[in-house]
KOLZA-861711 format. One record per residue (C-alpha): residue in one letter; x, y, z. Coordinates in nm, 3 decimals, always signed. Example, Ala and Ser with C-alpha at 12.3 -4.5 7.8 and 13.67 -1.06 7.14 Angstrom:
KOLZA-861711
<loti A | X +1.230 | Y -0.450 | Z +0.780>;
<loti S | X +1.367 | Y -0.106 | Z +0.714>;
This chain:
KOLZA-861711
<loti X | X +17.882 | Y +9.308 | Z +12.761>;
<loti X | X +17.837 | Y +9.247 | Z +13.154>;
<loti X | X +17.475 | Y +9.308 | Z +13.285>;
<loti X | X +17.615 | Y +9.570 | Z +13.484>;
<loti X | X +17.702 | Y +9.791 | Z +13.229>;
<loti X | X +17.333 | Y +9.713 | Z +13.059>;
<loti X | X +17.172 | Y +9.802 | Z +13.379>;
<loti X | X +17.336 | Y +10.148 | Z +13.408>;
<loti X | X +17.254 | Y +10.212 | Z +13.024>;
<loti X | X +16.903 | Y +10.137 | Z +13.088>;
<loti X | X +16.892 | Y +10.325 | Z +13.394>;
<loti X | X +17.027 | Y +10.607 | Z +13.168>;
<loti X | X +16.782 | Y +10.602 | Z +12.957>;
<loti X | X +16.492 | Y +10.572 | Z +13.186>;
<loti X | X +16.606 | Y +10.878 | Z +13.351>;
<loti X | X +16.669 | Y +11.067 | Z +13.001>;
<loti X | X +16.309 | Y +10.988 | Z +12.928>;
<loti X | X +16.189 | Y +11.099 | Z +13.322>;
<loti X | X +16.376 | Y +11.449 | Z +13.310>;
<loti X | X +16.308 | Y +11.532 | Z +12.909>;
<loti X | X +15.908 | Y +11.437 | Z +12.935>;
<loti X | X +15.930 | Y +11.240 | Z +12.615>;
<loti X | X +15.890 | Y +10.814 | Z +12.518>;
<loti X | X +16.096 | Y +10.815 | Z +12.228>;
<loti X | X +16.476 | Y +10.657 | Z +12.208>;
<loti X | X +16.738 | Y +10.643 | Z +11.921>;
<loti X | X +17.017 | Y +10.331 | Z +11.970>;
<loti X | X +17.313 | Y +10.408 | Z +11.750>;
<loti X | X +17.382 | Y +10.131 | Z +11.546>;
<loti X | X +17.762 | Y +10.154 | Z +11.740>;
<loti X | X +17.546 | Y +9.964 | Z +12.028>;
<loti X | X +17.672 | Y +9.645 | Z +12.106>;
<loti X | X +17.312 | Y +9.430 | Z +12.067>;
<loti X | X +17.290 | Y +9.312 | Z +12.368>;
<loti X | X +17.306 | Y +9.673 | Z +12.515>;
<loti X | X +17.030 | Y +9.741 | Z +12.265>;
<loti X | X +16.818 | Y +9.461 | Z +12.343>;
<loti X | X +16.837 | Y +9.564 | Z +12.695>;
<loti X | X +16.727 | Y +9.909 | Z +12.652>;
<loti X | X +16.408 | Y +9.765 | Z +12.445>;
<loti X | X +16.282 | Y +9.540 | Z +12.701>;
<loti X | X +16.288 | Y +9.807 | Z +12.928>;
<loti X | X +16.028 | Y +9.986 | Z +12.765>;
<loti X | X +15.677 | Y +9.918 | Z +12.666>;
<loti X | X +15.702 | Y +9.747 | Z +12.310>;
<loti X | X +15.481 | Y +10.019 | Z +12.106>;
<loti X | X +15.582 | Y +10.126 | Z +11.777>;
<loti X | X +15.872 | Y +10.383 | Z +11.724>;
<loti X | X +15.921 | Y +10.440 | Z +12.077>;
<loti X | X +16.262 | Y +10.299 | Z +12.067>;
<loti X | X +16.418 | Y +10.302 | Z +11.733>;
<loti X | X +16.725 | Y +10.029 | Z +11.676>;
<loti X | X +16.932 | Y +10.132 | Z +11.396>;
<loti X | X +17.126 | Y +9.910 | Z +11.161>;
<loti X | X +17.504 | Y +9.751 | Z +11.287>;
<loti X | X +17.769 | Y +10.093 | Z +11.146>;
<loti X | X +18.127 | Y +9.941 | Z +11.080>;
<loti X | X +18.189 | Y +10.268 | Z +10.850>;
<loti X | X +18.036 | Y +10.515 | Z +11.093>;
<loti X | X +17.802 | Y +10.626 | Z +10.791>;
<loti X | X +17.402 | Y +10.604 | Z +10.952>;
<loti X | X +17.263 | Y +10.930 | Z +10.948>;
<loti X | X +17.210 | Y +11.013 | Z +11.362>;
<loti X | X +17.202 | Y +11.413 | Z +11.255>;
<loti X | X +16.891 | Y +11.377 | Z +11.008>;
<loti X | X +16.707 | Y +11.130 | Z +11.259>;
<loti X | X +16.729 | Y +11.348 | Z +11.547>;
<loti X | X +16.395 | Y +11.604 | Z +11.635>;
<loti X | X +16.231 | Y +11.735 | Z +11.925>;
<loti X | X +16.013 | Y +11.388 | Z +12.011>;
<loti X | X +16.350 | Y +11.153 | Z +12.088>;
<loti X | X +16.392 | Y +11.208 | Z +12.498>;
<loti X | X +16.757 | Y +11.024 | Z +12.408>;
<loti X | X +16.996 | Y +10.909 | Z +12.152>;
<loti X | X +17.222 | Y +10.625 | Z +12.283>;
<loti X | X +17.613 | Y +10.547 | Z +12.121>;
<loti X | X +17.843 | Y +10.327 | Z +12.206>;
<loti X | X +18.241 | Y +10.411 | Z +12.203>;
<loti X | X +18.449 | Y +10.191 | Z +12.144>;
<loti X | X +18.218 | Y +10.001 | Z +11.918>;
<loti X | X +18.192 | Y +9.599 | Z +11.862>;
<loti X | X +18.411 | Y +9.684 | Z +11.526>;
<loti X | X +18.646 | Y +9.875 | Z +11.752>;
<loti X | X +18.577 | Y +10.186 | Z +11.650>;
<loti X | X +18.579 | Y +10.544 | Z +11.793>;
<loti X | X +18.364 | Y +10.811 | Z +11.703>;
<loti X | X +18.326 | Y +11.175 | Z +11.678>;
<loti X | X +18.082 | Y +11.253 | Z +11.919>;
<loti X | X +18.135 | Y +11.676 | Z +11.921>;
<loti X | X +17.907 | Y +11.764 | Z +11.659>;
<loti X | X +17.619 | Y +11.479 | Z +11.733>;
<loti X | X +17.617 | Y +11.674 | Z +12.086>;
<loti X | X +17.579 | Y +12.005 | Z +11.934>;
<loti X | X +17.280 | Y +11.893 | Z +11.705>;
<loti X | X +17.135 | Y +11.658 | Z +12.031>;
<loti X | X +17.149 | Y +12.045 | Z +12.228>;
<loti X | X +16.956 | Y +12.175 | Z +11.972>;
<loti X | X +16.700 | Y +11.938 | Z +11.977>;
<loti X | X +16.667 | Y +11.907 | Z +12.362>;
<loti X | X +16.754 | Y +11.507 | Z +12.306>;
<loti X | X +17.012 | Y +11.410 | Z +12.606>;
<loti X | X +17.296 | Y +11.188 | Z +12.471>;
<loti X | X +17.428 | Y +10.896 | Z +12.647>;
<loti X | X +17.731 | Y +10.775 | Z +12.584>;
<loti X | X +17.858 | Y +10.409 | Z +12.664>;
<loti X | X +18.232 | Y +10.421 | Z +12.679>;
<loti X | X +18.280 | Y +9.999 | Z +12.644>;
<loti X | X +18.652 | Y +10.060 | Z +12.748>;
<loti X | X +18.730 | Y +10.297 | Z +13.014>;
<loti X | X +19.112 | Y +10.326 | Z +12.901>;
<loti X | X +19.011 | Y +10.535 | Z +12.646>;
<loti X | X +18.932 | Y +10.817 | Z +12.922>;
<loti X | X +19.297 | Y +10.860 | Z +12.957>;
<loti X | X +19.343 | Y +10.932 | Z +12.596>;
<loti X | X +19.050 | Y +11.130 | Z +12.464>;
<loti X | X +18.897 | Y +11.249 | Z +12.809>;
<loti X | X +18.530 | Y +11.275 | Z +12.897>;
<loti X | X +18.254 | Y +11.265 | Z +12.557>;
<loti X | X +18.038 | Y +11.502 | Z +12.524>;
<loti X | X +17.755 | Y +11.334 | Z +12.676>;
<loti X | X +17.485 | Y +11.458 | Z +12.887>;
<loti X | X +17.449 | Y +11.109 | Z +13.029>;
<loti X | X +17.813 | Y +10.891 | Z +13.067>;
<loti X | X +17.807 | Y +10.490 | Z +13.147>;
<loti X | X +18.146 | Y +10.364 | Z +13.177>;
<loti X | X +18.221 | Y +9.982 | Z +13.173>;
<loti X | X +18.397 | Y +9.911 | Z +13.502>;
<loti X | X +18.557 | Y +9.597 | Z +13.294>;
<loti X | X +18.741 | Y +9.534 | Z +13.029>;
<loti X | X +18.876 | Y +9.297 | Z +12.766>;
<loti X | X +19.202 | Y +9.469 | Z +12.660>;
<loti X | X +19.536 | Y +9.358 | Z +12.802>;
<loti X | X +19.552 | Y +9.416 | Z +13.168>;
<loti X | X +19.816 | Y +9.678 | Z +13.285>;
<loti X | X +19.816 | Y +9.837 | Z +12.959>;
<loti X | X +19.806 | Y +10.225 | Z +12.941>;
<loti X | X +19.568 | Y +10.359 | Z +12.713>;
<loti X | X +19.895 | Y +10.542 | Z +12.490>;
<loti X | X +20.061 | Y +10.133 | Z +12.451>;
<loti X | X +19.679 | Y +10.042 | Z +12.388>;
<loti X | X +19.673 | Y +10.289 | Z +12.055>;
<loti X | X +20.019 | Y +10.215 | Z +11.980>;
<loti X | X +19.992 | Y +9.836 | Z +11.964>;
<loti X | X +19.625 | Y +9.904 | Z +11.786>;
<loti X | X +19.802 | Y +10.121 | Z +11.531>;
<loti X | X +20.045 | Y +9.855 | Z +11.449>;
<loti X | X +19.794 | Y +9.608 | Z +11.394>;
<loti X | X +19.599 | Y +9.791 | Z +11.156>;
<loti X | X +19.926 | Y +9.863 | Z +10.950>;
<loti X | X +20.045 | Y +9.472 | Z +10.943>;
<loti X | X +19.649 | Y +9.402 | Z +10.842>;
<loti X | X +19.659 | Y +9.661 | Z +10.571>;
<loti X | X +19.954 | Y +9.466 | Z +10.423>;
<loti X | X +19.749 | Y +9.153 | Z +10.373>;
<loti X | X +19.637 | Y +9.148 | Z +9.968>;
<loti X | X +19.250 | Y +9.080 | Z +9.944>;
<loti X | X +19.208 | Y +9.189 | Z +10.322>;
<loti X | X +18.994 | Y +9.515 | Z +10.383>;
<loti X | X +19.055 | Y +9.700 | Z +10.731>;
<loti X | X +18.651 | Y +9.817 | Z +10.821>;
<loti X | X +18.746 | Y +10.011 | Z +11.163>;
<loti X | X +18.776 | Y +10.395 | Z +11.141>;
<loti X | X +18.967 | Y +10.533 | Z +11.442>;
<loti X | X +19.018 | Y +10.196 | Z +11.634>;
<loti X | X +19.120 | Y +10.104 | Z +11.978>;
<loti X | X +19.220 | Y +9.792 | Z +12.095>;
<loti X | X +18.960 | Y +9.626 | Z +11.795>;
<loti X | X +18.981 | Y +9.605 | Z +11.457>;
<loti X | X +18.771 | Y +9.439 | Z +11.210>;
<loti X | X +18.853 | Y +9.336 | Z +10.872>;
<loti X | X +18.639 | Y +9.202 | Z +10.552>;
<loti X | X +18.778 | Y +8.878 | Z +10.466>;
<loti X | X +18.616 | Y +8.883 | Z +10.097>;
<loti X | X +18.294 | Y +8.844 | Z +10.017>;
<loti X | X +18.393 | Y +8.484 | Z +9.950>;
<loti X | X +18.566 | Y +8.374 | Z +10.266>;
<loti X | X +18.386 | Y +8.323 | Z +10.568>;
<loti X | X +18.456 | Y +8.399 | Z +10.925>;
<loti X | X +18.350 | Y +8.153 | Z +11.120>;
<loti X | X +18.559 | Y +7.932 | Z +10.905>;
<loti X | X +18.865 | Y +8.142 | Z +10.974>;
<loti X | X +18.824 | Y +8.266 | Z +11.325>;
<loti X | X +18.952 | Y +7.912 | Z +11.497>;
<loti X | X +19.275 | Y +7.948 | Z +11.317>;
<loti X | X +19.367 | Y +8.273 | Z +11.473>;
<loti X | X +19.598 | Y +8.264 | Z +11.746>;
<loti X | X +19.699 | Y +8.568 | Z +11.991>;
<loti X | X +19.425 | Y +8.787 | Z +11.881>;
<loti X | X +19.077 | Y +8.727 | Z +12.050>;
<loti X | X +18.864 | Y +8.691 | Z +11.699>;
<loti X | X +18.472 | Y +8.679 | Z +11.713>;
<loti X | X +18.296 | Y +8.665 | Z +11.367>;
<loti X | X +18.085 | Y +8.968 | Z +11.437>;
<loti X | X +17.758 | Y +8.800 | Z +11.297>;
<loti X | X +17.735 | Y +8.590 | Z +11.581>;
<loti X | X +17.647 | Y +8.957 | Z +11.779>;
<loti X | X +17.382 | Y +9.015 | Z +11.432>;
<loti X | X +17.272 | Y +8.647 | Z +11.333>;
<loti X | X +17.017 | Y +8.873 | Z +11.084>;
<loti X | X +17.294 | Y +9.039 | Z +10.911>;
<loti X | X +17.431 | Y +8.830 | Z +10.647>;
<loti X | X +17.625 | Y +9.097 | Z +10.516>;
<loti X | X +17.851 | Y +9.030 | Z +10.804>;
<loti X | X +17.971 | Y +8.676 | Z +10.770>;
<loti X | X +18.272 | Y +8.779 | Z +10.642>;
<loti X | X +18.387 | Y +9.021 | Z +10.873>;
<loti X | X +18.588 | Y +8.940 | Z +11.180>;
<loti X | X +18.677 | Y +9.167 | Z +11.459>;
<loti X | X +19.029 | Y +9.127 | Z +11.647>;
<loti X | X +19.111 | Y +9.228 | Z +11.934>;
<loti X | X +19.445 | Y +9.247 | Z +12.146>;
<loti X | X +19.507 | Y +9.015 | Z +12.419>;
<loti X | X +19.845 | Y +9.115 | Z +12.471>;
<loti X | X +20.144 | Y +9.367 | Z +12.411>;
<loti X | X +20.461 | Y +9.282 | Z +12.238>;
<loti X | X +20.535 | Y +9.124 | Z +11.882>;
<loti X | X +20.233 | Y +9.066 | Z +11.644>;
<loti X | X +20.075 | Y +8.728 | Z +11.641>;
<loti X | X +20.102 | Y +8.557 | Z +11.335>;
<loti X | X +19.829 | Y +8.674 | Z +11.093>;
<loti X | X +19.897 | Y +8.418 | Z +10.821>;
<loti X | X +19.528 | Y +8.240 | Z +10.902>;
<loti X | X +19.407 | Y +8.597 | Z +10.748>;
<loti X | X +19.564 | Y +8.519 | Z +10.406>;
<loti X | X +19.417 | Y +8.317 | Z +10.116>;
């Protein structure tokens, strides 16, 4: 994440909490950490006045039931560090209802031309971007949607993203690590994603891939046992 794009999300934030007249903050667990530790050390280090939710890979935490009248902002990230893309529609609903403005962090601006504008009351855009240059964002889903199916056809190898683009990440077994494997893999930008949550050992062995490039798959025989 470039300190750009954390600069505008905390600048986001500060003005969510200026215009709403209230401390508190909610950071999605689909924040990329170093987004979220931004946002903290923006803000006075009391208790509860910025709330840091666990890493989501299954887009499971529970934003709806957090959300009340004290948060001044909830803060998600789309496309996640796992890749993934979620539904933001009915989080805005329940944010209007609660008066809580919603930024959203679209980490890859491609997917603009796809899905359109979020919902968002508040809408940081990364002006960079780590998918294949040139690359519309209709190739970027195609070539994504190929991936997934030649990773579902690995035995043993468990496809974590929901609705990915241009990222996927995979459990390797609860046996296999992914530091160990990520060297091995050629074509595919892999980053063990507990090296972005060192406190998380549920995540050593899950690896997230991303595309570097359009045309044939790489090989993904590293990925097998």
């Amino acid at each position: 994440m470039s300190a750009a794009l954390a600069a505008a999300t905390v600048a986001a934030a500060r003005e969510a909490v200026a215009t709403r007249g209230r401390p508190r903050l909610l950071l999605s667990g689909s924040l990329d950490p170093a987004l979220a530790r931004a946002v903290v050390a923006a803000f006075p280090p009391l208790p509860g006045l910025v709330e840091t939710l666990a890493p989501d890979p299954l887009l499971i935490e529970d934003l709806l039931g957090r959300l009340d009248e004290d948060f001044a902002a909830l803060v998600v990230q789309t496309p996640d560090p796992f890749g993934a893309c979620r539904p933001l529609d009915a989080l805005a609903a329940v944010c209007r209802v609660f008066g809580v403005a919603l930024i959203v962090v679209v980490a890859e601006k491609r997917l603009l031309e796809r899905d359109g504008p979020p919902p968002a009351d508040l809408l940081v855009v990364a002006e960079d971007s780590a998918l294949p240059d040139g690359a519309t964002a209709e190739q970027l889903a195609e070539a994504t949607g190929a991936l997934v199916a030649a990773l579902r056809r690995i035995p043993g190898l468990r496809v974590v993203t929901r609705a990915p683009f241009g990222t996927v990440a995979v459990h390797l077994g609860d046996d296999r690590s992914a530091d160990a494997v990520a060297p091995a893999i050629v074509g595919l930008a892999a980053t063990p994603l507990r090296r972005l949550w060192p406190e998380w050992s549920e995540l050593d062995p899950v690896l997230a891939l991303r595309l570097t490039a359009l045309g044939p798959l790489p090989d993904l025989t590293p990925l097998r046992r």
